[in-house]
C-alpha atoms as a printed R data frame, in Angstrom:
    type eleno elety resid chain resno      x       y      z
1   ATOM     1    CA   UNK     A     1 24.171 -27.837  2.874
2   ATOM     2    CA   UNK     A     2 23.227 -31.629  2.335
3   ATOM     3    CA   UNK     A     3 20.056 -32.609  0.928
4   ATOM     4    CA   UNK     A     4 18.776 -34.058  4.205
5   ATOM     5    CA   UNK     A     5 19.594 -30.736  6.180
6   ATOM     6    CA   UNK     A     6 17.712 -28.529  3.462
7   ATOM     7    CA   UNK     A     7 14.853 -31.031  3.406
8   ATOM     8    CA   UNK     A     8 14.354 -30.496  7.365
9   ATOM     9    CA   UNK     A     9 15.199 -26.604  7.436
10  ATOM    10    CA   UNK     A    10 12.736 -26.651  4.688
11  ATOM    11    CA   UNK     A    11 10.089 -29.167  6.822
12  ATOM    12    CA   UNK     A    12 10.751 -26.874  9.892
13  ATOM    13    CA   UNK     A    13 10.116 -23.840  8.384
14  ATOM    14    CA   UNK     A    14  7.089 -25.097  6.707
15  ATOM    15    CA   UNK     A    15  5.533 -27.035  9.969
16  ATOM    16    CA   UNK     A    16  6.429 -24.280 12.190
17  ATOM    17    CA   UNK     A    17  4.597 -21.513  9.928
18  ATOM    18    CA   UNK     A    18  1.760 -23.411  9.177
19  ATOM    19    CA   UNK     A    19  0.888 -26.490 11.502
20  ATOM    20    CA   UNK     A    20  1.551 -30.188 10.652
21  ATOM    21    CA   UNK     A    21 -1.967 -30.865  9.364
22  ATOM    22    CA   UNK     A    22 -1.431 -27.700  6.604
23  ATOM    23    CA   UNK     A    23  2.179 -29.237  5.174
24  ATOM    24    CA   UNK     A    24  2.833 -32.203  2.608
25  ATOM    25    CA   UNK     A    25  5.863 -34.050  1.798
26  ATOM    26    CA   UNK     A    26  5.503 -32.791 -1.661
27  ATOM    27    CA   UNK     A    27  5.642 -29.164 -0.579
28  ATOM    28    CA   UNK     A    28  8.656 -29.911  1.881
29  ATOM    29    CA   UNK     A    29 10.471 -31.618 -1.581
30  ATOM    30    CA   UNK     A    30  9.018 -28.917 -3.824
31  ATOM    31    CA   UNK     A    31 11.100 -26.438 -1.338
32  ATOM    32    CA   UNK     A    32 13.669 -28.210 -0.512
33  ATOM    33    CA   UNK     A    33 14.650 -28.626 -4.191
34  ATOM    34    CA   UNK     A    34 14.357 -32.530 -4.146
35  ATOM    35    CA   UNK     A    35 12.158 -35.288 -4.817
36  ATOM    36    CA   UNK     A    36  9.264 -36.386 -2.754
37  ATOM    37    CA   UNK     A    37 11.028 -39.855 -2.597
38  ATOM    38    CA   UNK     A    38 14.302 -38.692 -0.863
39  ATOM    39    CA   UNK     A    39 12.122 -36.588  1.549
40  ATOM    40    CA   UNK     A    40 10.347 -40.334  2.402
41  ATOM    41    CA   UNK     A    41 13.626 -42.253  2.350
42  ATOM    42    CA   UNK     A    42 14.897 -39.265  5.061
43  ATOM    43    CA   UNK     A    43 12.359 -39.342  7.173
44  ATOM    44    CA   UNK     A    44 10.167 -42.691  6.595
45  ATOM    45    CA   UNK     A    45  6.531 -41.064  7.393
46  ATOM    46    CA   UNK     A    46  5.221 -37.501  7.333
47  ATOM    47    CA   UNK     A    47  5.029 -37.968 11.519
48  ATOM    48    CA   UNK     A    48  8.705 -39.127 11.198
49  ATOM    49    CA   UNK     A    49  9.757 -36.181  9.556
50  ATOM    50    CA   UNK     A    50  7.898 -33.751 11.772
51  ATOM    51    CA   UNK     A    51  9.522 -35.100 14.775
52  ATOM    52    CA   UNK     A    52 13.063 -34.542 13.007
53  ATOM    53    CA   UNK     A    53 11.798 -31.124 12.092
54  ATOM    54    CA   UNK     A    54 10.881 -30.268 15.200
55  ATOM    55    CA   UNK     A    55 12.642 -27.316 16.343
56  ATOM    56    CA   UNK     A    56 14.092 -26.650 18.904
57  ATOM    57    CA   UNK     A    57 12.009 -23.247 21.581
58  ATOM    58    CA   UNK     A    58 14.102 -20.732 21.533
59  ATOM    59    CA   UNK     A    59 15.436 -20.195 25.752
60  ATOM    60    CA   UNK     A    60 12.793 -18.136 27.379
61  ATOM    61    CA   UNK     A    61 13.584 -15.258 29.227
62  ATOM    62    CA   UNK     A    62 14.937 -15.426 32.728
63  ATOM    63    CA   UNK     A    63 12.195 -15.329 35.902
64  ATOM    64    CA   UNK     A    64 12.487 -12.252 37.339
65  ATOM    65    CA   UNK     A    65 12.789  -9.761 34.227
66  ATOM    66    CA   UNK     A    66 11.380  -6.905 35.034
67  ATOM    67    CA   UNK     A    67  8.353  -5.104 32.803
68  ATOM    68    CA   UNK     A    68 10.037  -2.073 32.138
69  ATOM    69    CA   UNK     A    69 11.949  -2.235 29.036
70  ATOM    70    CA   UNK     A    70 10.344  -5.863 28.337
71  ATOM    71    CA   UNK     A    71  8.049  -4.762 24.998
72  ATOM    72    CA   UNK     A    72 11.242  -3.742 23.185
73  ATOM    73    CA   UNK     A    73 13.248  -6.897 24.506
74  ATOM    74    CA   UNK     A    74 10.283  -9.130 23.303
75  ATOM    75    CA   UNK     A    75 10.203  -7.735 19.458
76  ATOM    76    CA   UNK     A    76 13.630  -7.828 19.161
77  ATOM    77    CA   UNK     A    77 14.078 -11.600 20.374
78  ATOM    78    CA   UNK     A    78 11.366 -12.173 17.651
79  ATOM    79    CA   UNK     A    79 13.335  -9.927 15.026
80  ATOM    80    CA   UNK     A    80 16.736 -12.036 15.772
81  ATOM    81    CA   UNK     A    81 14.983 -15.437 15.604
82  ATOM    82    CA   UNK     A    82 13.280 -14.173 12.318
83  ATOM    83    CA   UNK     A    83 16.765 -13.619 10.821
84  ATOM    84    CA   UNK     A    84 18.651 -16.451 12.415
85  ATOM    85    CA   UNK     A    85 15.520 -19.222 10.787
86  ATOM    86    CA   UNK     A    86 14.772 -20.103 14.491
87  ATOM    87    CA   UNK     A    87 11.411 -21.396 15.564
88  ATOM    88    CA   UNK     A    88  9.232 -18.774 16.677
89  ATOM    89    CA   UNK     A    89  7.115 -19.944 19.687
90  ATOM    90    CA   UNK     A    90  4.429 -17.244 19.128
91  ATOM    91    CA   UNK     A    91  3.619 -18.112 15.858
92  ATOM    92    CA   UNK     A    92  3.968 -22.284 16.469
93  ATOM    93    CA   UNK     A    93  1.600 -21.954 19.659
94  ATOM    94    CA   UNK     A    94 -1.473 -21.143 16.728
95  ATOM    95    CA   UNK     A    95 -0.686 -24.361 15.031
96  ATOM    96    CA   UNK     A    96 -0.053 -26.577 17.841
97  ATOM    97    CA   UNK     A    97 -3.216 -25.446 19.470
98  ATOM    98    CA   UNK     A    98 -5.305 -26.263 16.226
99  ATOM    99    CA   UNK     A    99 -3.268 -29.454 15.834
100 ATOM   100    CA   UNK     A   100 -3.831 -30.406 19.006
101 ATOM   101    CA   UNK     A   101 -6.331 -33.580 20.301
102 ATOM   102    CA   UNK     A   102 -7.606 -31.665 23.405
103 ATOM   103    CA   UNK     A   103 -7.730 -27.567 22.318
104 ATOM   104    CA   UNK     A   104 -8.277 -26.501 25.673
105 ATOM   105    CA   UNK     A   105 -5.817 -28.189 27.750
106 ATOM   106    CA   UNK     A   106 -3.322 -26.420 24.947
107 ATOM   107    CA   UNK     A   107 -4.996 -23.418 25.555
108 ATOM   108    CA   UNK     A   108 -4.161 -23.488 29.186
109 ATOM   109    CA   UNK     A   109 -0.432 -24.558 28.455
110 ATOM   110    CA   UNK     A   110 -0.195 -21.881 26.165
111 ATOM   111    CA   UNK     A   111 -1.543 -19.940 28.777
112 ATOM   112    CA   UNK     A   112  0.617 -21.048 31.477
113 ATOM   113    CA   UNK     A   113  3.498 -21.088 29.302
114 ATOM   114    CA   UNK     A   114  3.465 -17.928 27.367
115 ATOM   115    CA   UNK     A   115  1.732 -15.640 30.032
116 ATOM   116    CA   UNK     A   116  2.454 -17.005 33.501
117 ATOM   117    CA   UNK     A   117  5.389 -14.542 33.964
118 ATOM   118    CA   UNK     A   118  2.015 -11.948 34.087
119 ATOM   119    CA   UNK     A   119  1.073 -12.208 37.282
120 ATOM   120    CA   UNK     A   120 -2.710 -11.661 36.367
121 ATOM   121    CA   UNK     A   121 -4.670 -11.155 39.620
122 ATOM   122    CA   UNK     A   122 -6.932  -8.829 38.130
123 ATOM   123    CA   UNK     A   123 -9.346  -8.851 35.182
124 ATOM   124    CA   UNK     A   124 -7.848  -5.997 33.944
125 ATOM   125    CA   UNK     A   125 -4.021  -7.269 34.309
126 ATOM   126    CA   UNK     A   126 -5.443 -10.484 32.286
127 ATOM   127    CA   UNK     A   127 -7.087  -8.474 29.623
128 ATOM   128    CA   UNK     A   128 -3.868  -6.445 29.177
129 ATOM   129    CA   UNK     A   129 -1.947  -9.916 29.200
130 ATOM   130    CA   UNK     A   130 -4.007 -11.230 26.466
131 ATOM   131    CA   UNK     A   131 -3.238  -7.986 24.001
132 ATOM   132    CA   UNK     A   132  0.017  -8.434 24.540
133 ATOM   133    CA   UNK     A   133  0.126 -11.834 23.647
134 ATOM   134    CA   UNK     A   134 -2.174 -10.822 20.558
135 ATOM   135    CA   UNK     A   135 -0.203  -8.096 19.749
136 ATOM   136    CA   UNK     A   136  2.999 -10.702 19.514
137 ATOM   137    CA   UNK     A   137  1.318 -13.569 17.797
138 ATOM   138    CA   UNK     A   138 -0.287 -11.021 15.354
139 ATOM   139    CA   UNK     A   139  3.629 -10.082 14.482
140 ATOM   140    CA   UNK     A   140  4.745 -13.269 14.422
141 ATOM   141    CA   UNK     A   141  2.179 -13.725 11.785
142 ATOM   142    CA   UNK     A   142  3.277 -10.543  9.758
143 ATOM   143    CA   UNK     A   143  7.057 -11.782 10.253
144 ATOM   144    CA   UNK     A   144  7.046 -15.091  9.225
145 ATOM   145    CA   UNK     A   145  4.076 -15.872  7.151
146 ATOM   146    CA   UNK     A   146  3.351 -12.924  5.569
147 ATOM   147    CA   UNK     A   147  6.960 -12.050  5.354
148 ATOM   148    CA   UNK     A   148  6.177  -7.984  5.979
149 ATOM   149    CA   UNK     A   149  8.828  -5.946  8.246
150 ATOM   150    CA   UNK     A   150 11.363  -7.798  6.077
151 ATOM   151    CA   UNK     A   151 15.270  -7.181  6.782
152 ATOM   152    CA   UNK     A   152 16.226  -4.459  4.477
153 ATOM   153    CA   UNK     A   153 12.664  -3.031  3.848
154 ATOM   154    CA   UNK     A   154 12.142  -1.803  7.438
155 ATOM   155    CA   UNK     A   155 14.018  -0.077  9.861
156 ATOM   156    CA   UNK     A   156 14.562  -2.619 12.289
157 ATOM   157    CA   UNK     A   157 15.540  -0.345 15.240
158 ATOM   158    CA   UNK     A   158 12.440   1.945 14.270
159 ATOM   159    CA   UNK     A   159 10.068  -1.591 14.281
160 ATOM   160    CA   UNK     A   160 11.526  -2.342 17.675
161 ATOM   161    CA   UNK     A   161 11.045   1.083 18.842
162 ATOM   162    CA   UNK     A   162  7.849   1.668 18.134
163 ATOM   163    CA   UNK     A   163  6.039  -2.410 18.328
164 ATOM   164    CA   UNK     A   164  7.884  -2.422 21.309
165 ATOM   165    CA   UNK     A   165  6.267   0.763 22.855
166 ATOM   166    CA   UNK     A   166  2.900  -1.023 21.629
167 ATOM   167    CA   UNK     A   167  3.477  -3.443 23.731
168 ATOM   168    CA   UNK     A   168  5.311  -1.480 26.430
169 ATOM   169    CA   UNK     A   169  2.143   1.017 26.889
170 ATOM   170    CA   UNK     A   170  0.097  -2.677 27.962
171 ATOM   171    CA   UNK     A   171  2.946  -4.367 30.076
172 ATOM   172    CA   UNK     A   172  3.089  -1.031 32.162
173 ATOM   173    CA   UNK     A   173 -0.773  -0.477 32.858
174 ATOM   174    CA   UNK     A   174 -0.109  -3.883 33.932
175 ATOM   175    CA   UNK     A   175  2.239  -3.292 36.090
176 ATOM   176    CA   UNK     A   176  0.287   0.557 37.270
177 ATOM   177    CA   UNK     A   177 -2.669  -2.082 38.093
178 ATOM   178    CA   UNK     A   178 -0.654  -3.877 40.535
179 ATOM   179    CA   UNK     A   179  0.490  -0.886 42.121
């Protein structure tokens, strides 16, 4: 791998675990194995190299997947972009909502983005909505920043099994609500 694709695997990693306001060029060299200078002559500015670093969001599921089965599906999409280095939405929606100029118009993308699939006509469908999307970030948190659940430490069929029922037990009162 070439300097300049460690450097930005290295900056993505970083910005999408933490936020751009939480990362330095120095920590993106100190990672990367180089030196702060070649991370500026790559990238220019700090904004520069965040939009290089910028990765790209993973597809999102198809319209029309149905609940059942969908807590398992979700943990294991999260599970396979934790071991293939992809960005993990869940996890970058924190940052970009703390990063962001106007926090609630975020809030309502994230809303709109991550939870619109839900149709949430009821208090009690949007309360469920929210856990789940707790529940997720809260994993995505465990995954990638705190690095727990690691490959080879859990049982990744067991983690999907059982997060995913977690999950499953508030996607189908959900759907029992709409019944």
């Amino acid at each position: 791998m070439s300097s300049e694709e460690q450097v930005l695997r290295e900056a993505r990693r970083l910005f999408g675990e933490r936020g751009y306001a939480a990362v330095t060029i120095r920590e993106v060299a100190r990672r990367a194995g180089v030196s702060p200078a070649l991370v500026m002559k790559i990238a220019g500015t700090k904004e520069h190299l965040y939009a290089l670093a910028t990765p790209s969001e993973p597809a999102p599921l198809p319209e029309g997947v149905p609940l059942d089965g969908l807590g398992e599906k979700l943990v294991s999409r999260m599970l396979d972009r934790r071991d293939e280095d992809a960005a993990e939405p869940w996890l970058r929606a924190l940052f970009l909502i703390q990063d962001a100029p106007d926090p609630a118009t975020a809030r309502a993308d994230f809303r709109h983005r991550f939870l619109g699939r839900f149709e949430t006509t009821t208090e009690e469908d949007r309360r469920h909505a929210d856990q789940v999307a707790c529940m997720l970030i809260g994993l995505a948190a465990g995954l990638r920043s705190f690095g727990l659940l690691a490959p080879g430490t859990a049982d990744q069929a067991a983690v999907v099994r059982e997060y995913g029922g977690l999950i499953q037990s508030l996607l189908d009162r959900m759907a029992v609500s709409r019944s």
